[in-house]
Every structure is written in C-alpha cells, then in structure tokens.
C-alpha positions in Angstrom: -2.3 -108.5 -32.1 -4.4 -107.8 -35.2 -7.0 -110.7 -35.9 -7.0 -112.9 -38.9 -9.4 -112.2 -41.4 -11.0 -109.4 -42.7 -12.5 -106.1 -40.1 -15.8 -104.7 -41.9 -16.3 -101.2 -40.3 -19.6 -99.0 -40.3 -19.4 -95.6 -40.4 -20.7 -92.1 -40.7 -18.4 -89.2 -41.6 -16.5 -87.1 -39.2 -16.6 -89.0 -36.2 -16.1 -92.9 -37.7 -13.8 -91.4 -40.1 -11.4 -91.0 -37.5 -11.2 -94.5 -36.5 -11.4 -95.8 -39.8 -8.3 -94.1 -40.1 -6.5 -95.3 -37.1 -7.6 -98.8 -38.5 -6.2 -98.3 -42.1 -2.8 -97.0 -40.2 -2.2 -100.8 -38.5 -4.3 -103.1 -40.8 -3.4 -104.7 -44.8 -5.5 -102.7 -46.8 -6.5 -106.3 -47.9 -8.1 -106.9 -44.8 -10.0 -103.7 -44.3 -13.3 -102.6 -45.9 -15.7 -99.3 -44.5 -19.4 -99.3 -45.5 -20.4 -95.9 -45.7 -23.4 -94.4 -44.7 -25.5 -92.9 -47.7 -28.8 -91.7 -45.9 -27.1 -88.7 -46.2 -26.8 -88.2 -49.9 -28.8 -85.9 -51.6 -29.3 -83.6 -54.7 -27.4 -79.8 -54.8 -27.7 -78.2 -58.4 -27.9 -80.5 -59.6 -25.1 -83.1 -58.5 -25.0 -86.0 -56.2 -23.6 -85.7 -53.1 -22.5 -88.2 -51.1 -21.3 -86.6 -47.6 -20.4 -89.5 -45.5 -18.7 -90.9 -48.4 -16.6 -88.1 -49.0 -15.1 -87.7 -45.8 -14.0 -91.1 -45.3 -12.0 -90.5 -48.7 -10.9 -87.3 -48.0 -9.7 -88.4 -44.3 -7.9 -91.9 -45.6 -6.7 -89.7 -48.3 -5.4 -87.4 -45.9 -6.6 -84.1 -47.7 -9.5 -83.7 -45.3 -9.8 -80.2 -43.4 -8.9 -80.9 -39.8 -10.4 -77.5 -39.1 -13.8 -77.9 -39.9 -14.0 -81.9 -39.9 -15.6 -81.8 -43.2 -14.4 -80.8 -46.6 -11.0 -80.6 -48.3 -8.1 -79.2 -47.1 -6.7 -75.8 -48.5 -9.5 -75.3 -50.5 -10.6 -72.1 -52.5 -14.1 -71.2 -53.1 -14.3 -69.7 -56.6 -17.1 -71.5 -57.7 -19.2 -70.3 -54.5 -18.2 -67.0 -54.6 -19.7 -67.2 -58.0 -22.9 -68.8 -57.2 -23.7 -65.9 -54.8 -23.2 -63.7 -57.4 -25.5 -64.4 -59.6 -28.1 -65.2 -57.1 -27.8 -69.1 -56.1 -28.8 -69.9 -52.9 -25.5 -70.8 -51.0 -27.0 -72.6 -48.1 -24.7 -76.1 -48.7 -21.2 -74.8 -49.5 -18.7 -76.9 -51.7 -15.2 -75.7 -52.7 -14.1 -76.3 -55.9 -11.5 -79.1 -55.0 -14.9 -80.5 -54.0 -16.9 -79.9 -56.6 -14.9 -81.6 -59.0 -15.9 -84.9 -57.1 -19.5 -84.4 -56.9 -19.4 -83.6 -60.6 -17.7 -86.7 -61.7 -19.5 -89.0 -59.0 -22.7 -87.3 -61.3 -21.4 -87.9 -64.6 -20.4 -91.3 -64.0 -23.9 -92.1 -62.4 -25.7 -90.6 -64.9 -24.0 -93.0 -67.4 -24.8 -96.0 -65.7 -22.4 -96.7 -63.4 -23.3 -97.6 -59.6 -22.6 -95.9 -56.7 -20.0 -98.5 -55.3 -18.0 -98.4 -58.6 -17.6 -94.6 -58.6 -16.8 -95.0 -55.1 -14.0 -97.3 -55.6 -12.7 -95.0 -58.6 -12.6 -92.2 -56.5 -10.6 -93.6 -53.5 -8.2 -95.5 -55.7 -7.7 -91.8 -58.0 -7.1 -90.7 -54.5 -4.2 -93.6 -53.2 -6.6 -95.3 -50.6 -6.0 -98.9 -50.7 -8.5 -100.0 -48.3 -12.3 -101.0 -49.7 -15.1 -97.7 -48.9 -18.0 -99.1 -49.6 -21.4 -97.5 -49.8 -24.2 -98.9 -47.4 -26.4 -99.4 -50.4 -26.3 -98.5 -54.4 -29.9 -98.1 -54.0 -31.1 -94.7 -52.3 -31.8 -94.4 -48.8 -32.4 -90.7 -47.9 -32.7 -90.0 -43.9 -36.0 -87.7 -42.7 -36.5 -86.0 -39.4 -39.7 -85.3 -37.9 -39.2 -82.1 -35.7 -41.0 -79.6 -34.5 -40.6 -77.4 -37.6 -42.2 -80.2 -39.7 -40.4 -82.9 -41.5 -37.0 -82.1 -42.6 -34.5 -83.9 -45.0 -31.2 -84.8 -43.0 -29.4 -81.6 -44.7 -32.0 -79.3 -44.6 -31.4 -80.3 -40.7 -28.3 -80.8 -39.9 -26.7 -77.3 -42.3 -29.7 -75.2 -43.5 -31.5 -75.1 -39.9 -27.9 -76.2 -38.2 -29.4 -79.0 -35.9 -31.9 -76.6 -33.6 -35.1 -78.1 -34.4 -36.3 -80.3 -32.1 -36.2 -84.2 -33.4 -38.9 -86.5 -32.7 -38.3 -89.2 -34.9 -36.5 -90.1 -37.3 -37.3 -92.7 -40.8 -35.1 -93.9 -43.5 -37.2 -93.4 -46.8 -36.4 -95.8 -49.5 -34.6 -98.7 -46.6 -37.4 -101.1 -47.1 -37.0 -101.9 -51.0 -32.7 -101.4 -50.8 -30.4 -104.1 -51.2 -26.5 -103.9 -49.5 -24.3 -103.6 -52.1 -22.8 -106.5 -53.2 -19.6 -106.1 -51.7 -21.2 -105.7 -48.4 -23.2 -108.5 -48.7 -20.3 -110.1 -49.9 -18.6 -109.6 -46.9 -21.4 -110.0 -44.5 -21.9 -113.7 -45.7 -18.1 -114.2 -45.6 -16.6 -117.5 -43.4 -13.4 -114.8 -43.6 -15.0 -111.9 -41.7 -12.9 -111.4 -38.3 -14.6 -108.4 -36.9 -17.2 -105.6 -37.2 -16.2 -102.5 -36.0 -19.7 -99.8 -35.3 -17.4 -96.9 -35.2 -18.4 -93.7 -32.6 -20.6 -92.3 -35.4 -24.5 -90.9 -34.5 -26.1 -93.9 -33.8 -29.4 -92.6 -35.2 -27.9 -90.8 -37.7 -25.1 -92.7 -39.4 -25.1 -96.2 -38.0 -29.2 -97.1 -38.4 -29.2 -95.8 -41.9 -26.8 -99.2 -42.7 -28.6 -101.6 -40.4 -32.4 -100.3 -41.9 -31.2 -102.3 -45.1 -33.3 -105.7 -45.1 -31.0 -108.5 -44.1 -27.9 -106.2 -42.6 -29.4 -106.6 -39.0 -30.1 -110.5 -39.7 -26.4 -111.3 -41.6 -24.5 -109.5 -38.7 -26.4 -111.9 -36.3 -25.6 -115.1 -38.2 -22.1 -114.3 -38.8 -19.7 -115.6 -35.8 -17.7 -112.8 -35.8 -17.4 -110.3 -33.3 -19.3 -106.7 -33.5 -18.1 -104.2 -31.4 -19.5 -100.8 -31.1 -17.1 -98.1 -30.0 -19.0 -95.4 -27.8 -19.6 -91.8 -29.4 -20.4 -90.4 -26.0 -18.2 -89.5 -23.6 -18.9 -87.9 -19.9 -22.7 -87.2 -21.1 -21.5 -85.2 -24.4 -21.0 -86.7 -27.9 -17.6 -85.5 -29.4 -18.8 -84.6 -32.5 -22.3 -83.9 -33.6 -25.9 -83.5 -32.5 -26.0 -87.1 -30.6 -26.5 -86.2 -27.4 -28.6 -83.8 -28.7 -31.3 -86.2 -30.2 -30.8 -88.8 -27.6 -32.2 -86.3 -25.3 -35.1 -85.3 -27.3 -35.8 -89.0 -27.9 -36.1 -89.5 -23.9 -33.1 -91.4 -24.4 -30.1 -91.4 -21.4 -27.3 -89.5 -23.1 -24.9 -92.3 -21.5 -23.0 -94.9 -23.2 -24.6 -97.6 -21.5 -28.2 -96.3 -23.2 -25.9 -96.5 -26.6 -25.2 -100.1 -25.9 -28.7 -100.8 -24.9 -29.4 -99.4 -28.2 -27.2 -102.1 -30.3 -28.7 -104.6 -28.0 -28.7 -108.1 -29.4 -26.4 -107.3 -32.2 -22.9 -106.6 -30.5 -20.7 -108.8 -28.9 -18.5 -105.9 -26.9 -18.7 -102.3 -26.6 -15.6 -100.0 -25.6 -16.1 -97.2 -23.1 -13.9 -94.4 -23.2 -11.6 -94.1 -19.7 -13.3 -91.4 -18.3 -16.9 -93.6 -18.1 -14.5 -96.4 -17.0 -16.7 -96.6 -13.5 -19.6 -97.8 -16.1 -17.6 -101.1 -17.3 -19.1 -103.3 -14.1 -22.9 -102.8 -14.3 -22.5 -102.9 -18.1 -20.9 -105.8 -18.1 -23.1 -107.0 -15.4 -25.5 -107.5 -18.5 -23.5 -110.1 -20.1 -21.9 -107.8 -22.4 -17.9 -107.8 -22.9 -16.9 -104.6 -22.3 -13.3 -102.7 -23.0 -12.2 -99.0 -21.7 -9.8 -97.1 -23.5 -9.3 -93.7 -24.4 -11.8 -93.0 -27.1 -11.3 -89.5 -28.1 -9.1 -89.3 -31.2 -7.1 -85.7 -31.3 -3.9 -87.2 -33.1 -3.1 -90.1 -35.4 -1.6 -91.9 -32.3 -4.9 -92.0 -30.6 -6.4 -93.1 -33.7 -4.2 -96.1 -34.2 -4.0 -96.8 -30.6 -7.5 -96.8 -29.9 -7.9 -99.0 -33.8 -5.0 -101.6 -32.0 -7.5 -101.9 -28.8 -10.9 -103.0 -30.5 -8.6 -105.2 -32.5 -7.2 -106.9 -29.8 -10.8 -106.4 -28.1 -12.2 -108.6 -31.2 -9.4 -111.1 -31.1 -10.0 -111.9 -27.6 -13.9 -112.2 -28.3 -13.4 -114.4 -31.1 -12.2 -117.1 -28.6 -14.6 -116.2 -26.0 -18.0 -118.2 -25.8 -20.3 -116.4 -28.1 -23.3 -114.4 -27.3 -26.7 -115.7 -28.6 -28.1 -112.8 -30.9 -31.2 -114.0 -31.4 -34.2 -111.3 -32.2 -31.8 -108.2 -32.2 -33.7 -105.0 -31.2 -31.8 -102.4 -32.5 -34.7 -99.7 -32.8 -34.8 -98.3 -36.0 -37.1 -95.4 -35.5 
C-alpha cells in the first residue's frame, strides 16, 4: 500500500538512481521528489557538471546507458574524438548527447539562473514528471584526503579510478550552503510521508546532503519515517568504491556498520535477503528492520523492492516513533 503524502528520496547517481526509478514506476509523480547529490559537481572546459544530477535524469528518462551505469545511451563521441585531436586532455569523457546538457546547464547558470531551475528544465525537456532536486544551489564540492594527497572527488573516483587510499573525507563549501528551497520546502512539510536514503555511498553521496546546516536537524523534527536502504550486500557494495572506503576508514563493511552510521536519524533500515540472519541483532537495537531483495537487475526488482520500503514506511508511520534526539551521523 503506497503511503499518503509525499516520499522525499536522497540519492547519489548509479546506485540510488535505481531505486528512485522503481519508486517513480509505482508512485504520482506528485508525490515524489529526489534531492540530488551535488558534491560531485565540478568544472570540465569549461562547463558545469553535475554527475549525480545527470544520471537520475538520464535513468527516469530512460536514456541512461545500462552498460556502463553512467552516461547516455547510444551515444557517439565526436566531440571527444576531437578534443584528443588537438591535444585536450581527455581524462573525463562526455559524449556529445551529453555535452549538449552540460552546455545548456552552463549557459543558463551563467545567466542567472539557479541550479534547481535548470534542473527542473532539464528533466521536464526530458518527460520526467517527478521533482529532481539538487541538494543545494549553493556549491558543495566533495575532497578526499588519501595517501596521494588531497584529491577532488573526480580527480578520485575517474582520473586515479578509486585506488588511492582514503583517509578522510570533507565537504568544502557545506558550512555556508543552504537546501534549496524546494528541499527545505519539503523537509518542513506537515505532508512529508517518508524519506527514502537510497543504497547510494554513504560517505560519498548521502553525507554530502546531510552536511548542509539544518538537513540533519529538519529530518529529526519531522514525524515521518526515514529509511535507509542498505548499499552492501554479503560484505561487497554493488556499485562503487563503498566497501572500499569503509575499510580504509576501519569501518565493518557490513550493513549493520551502515546503520550504525545513520544512527539517530532513521527510523528503519532494509537488509537485502542474503544478510537476512542480521535482522535480529539489528533490530535488537531498537531499530525497525525489513529484508528484501535489494539488488536491482530489472525494472521488476526496482519497483518491487520501491513497493517494500513503501509499505516498510507505511507501517512505521503507525508504529511508536523513535526519539532522534542528537543524531550522530559522522560527517567526516
């Protein structure tokens, strides 16, 4: 049974972008809204590029590539070909179908217009009905102190392809962001049914959103449910460097480390089946907990796993709540 009200989802890119599919297929578009993650924008000759962003359109659009879980679908790769050419370094690679995005999210930025009202164009151009929403209009850009010095979250995650070794990791520019409006809007709302922390990098893609000033406190005054839907599964993340980084952290690469994570701030967590034996010392810890299968190969698992937190967050709507005072959700 889908809940009344409106479900506020938090993603990153590849990984959320899946389930904020499966929820778009068995939602109103009315009733659904995904804050993006922008810590991972950044500047490429010249353009602004919003990556996170992009792939939630591209998915909800359906013109993502569902080969390399980023990018468009049947693209062509004039423009690059180009660029190498005449000597441009090549290290970020954008199509041209592509392209043509970042260049009109620049142009329209450039003339004054915010990052959440170029968003909106974009999706609408593209037939999405549903509200993407980035994080913040204000930029956030994600650092990682590794053991090849301090490295900008693309430089990273495509130039050096994850391999350095992550010690910590600071959102530059959090502490002087606002949300933007329509997430704050929607934070403060008496409408808000559910908030959905979709299996993206906790560290990565979720943090980023919950560094902005008054995220973390709005999400604990609200009465509705947030659930967090686990990105690791048997020890492994699906997608991504997240067990990766755990580990360097001296973090447990288990889900129940994940939850402990998002401690104070969620209401229930879902466990994918094959952690199921988890679910009893987990929710020994007064946590609701739901197993399902969390690993999204088809649109069927999408929407069937999107139909289980729903019902997940119906049921915890009615259930006593959880006092979440002083949330410790450790922002590093």
């Amino acid at each position: 049974m889908i809940p009344k009200g409106h479900v506020v989802a938090l993603s990153g890119g590849v990984g959320g972008a899946k389930l904020a599919l499966g929820l778009a297929s068995v939602l109103p578009s009315s009733q659904l809204s995904i804050v993006a993650n922008t810590g991972d924008d950044f500047e490429y000759l010249g353009l602004h590029i919003s990556p996170d962003i992009d792939s939630l359109i591209y998915t909800l659009a359906g013109v993502n590539n569902p080969v390399t879980g980023w990018g468009r679908a049947n693209e062509s790769w004039t423009f690059m070909s180009e660029a190498e050419r005449l000597g441009i370094d090549s290290w970020f690679r954008t199509g041209d179908k592509d392209l043509a995005v970042h260049v009109h999210r620049t142009s329209r930025l450039r003339s004054g217009s915010s990052l959440s009202a170029v968003t909106d164009e974009i999706a609408r151009r593209m037939g999405i009905a549903a509200n993407i929403i980035p994080m913040s209009d204000d930029p956030v850009r994600t650092y990682l102190e590794t053991d090849v010095g301090t490295l900008a979250f693309q430089d990273y995650f495509v130039r050096h392809g994850c391999k350095p070794q992550v010690s910590g990791i600071r959102f530059q520019g959090c502490e002087t962001a606002a949300p933007s409006p329509m997430f704050r809007q929607l934070l403060d709302s008496p409408d808000l049914a559910a908030v959905v922390l979709c299996p993206s990098n906790p560290y990565l893609s979720i943090d980023p959103v919950l560094s902005i000033p008054g995220v973390v406190e709005a999400l604990a005054c609200n009465k509705a449910p947030v659930i967090a839907v686990s990105p690791i599964v048997q020890g492994q993340a699906i997608k991504g460097p997240t067990a990766k980084i755990m580990g360097e952290l001296g973090v447990p690469v288990t889900p129940a480390a994940v939850a402990d994570h998002y401690q104070g701030l969620i209401d229930g967590f879902v466990l994918d089946s094959s952690d199921g034996e988890l679910s009893r010392s987990m929710a020994g810890t007064g946590l609701a907990v739901e197993v399902a299968n969390t690993v999204m190969q088809s649109l069927g698992d999408r929407a069937s796993l999107a139909r289980t937190v729903l019902e997940f967050s119906r049921r915890l709507q009615h259930a006593p709540a959880r006092p979440r005072h002083n949330p410790r959700v450790r922002l590093s």
